[in-house]
N, C-alpha and C positions, 0 to 999 in steps of 0.2 A: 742291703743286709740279707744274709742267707737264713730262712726262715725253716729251711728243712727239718731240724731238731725240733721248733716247736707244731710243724706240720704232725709228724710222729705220737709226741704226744696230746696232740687234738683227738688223731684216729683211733691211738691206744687209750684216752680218758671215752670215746663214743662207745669201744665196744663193751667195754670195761664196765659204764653204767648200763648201756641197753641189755647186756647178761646178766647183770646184779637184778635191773628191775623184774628181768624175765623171769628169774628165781623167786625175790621178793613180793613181788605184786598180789593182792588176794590173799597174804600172812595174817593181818590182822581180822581179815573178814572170813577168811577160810573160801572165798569165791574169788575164781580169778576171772582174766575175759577171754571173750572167746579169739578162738588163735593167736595170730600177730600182735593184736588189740594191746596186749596187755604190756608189752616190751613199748610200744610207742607213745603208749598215754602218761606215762611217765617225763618224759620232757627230758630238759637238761643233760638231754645226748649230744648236741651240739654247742655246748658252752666253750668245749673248748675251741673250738673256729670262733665262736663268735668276740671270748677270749684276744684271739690270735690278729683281729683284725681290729678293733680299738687299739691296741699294742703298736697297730703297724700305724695307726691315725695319728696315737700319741707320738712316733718317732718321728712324723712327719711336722708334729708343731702343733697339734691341740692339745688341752689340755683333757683334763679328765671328765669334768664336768660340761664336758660340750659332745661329749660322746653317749650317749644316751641306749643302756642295753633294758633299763625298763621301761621308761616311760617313752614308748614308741608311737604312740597312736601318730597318724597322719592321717589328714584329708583326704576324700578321693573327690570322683568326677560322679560316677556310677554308682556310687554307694558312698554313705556320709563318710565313716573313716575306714582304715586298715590299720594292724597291728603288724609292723615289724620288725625283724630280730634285732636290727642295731639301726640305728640312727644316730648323724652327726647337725650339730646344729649351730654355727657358728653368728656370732652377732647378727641372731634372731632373723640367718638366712639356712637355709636348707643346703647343706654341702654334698651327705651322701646317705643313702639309704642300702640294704643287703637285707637278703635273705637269703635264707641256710635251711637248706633239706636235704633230706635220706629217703634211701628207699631200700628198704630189705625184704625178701624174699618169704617166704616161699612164691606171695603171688605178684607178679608182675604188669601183667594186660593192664588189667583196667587200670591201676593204680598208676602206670606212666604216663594212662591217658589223664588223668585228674590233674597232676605234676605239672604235664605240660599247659592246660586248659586254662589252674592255675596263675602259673609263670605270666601267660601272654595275658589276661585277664588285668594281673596286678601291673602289667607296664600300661595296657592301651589304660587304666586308672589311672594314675600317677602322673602319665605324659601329658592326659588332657586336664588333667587336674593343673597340671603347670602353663599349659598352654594358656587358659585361662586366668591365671593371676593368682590363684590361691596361697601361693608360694612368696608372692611378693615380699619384699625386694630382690628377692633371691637369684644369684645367676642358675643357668641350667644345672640342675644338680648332677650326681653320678652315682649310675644303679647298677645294681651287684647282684648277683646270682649264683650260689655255692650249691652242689649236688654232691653227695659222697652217697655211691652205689656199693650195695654187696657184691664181690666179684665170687659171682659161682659159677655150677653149669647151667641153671636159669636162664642166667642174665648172659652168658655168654653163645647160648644154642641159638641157630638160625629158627630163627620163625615167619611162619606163612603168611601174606596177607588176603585177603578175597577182593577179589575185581571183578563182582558182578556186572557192574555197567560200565568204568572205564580204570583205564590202569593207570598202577599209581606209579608216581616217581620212580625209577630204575633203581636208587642206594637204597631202598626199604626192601627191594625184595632179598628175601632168606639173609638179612639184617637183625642181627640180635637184639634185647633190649639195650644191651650198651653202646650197640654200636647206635642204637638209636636214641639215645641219650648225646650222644657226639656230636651225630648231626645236629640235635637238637640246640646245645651251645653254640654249638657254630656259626647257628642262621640267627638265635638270638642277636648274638653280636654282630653279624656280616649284615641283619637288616636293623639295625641299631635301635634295636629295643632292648635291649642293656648295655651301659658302657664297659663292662666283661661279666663275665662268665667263669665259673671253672667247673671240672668233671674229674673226682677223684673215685679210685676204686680201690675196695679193698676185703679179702673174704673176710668171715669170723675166726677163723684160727691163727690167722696170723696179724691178726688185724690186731688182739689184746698185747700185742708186742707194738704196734703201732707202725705195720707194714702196709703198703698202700702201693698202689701205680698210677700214674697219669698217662693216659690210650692217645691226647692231642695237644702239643705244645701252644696251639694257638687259643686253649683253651687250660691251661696247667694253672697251677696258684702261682709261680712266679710273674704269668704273665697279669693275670690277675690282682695281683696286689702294686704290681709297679706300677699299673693303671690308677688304680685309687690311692697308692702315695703320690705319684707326679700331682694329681689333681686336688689331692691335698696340701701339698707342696706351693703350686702354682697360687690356692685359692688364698695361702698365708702371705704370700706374696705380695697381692692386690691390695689386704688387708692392712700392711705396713706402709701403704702409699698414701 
C-alpha cells in the first residue's frame, strides 16, 4: 500500500503541534523555557508516525489491542526497563519494537551526538536483553528506528571535524549533519543493529503543508515499513500453523 498521503500528514500534524506548542507553552504560567526546550517538552510531535505505523501492523494482521502505543515499558540488559514509542506484542511474544525521533535546529552538535549515543545504547539493550532470554518465548523480534530532521542551512552546511591525533573516516570530513545522519541509518542497518531505519527531512515552512524529502532509498519509509509488514506478515503466518 502506498502510504505517501499519510506520510504527509504525519510531517504536517509534527510541525503543526511543535509551532502550536512553541507559541503556547509557558501561557498559563506566564514562564516559558529556555530556547528549543519549550517546543520539544511538549511531546505528541510524533503521534502521527507513530499513528502511521500501528496502521501499517494493523494491515498486516494484528489487531489493535496487541499494538501497544502506551503501555511500552520493556526490559533491558543494562538498565532494568526502557520506554518505547510503540510496541507490538503478539501471544505474549515480542514481535516489534520503534522508536521515533526529531531533531530540530537551531543547535545541532551535541544533540546528534546524544541521538546517535542514544540509538546504539537502546539496541546493544534490547539485543542482549534477548540474547539472554528475557523475551522468551519470543522469536528475534524487529527494531525500528524513525528520525525526521529539520531540513535547513544548519543541517545542511559542511562542517569541520578535529583530528588531533588520528583521522577520521574520509564521508565525515566537511559532511553536514544530514549527511551525517545518513551515514548514520545506513550503518545502523548494514551492521544490523536495527532491522530498518528511516531518514526523513523536512524544513518548517513547508513542512506545515506536510512536505518532506528522503536524501536515501535504502533508508526511505517505504523501505522501512515493507520491512516491518513482511515481518509482520510472516510472524502471522507461523501463528496460523
Amino acid at each position: 500500500m502506498n502510504y505517501t498521503d499519510h506520510i504527509h500528514k504525519a510531517v504536517e500534524h509534527f510541525w503543526k503541534t511543535r509551532l502550536k506548542q512553541d507559541k503556547n507553552q509557558g501561557s498559563s504560567t506566564g514562564k516559558k523555557d529556555a530556547g528549543n526546550r519549550k517546543a520539544v517538552t511538549g511531546g505528541a510531535q510524533l503521534d502521527g508516525f507513530i499513528h502511521l505505523l500501528a496502521q501499517i501492523l494493523e494491515d498486516a494482521g494484528l489487531t489493535n489491542h496487541e499494538i501497544h502505543t502506551r503501555k511500552t515499558v520493556l526490559p533491558g540488559y543494562f538498565r532494568p526497563t526502557k520506554n518505547w514509542d510503540l510496541v507490538a506484542v503478539v501471544d505474549g511474544k515480542l514481535l516489534a519494537t520503534i522508536e521515533f525521533k526529531s531533531h530540530v535546529g537551531p543547535s545541532f552538535g551535541n544533540n546528534f551526538n546524544n541521538r546517535v549515543e542514544e540509538a546504539l545504547g537502546s539496541a546493544a539493550d534490547i539485543w542482549t536483553a534477548y540474547r539472554e532470554g528475557v523475551f522468551k518465548p519470543s522469536q528475534k523480534p524487529w527494531l525500528g528506528w524513525l528520525m525526521l530532521l529539520e531540513d535547513t542551512s544548519r543541517s545542511q552546511s559542511p562542517v569541520q571535524v578535529l583530528e588531533p591525533h588520528f583521522k577520521v573516516f574520509e564521508e565525515f570530513k566537511e559532511a553536514s549533519y544530514a549527511k551525517r545522519y545518513e551515514l548514520f541509518c545506513e550503518r545502523l542497518v548494514r551492521e544490523r543493529l536495527y532491522d530498518a531505519t528511516c531518514l526523513l527531512l523536512s524544513d518548517r515552512n513547508n513542512g506545515v503543508n506536510g512536505e518532506y524529502s528522503e536524501p536515501n532509498k535504502e533508508v526511505n519509509f517505504k523501505a522501512f515499513a515493507t520491512s516491518l509488514s513482511a515481518h509482520a506478515i510472516a510472524f502471522a503466518k507461523m501463528r496460523d500453523k
